[in-house]
C-alpha positions, 0 to 999 in steps of 0.5 A: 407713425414713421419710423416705428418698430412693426411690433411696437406699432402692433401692440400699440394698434391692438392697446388702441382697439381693446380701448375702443380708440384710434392708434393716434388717440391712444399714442397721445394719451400715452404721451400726455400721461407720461408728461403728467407723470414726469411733471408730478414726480418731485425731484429727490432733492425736493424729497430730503428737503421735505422730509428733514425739514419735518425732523428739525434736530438741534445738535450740539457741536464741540469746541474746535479745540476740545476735541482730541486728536489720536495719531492714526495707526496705518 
């Protein structure tokens, strides 16, 4: 690998050689797990939706003009 930090690439030699794999087995495992990761991993939109809508709640809203309006004291 080009461009690597030597230490980097030591912890990367010694993780590939206590798996039993070659440096570059072991970076492509790496980085095929990390896509997996990534593309498992919903978005926190997607995570609202599914819980609120699980929780439907019906509120009831008040008519625009009964509501009472107090000055604001500063």
């Amino acid at each position: 690998m080009r461009d690597l930090d030597p230490e980097v690439k030591a912890k990367l030699r010694a993780r590939a050689a206590r798996q039993g794999r070659s440096m570059e087995a072991e970076v492509r495992l790496i980085l095929a797990r990390a896509v997996e990761i990534d593309e498992a991993r919903p978005s926190i939109a997607d995570v609202f939706l599914d819980e609120f809508s699980r929780h439907p709640v019906e509120l009831e809203l008040p008519e625009r003009g009964a509501m009472s309006q107090r000055p604001v004291n500063l």
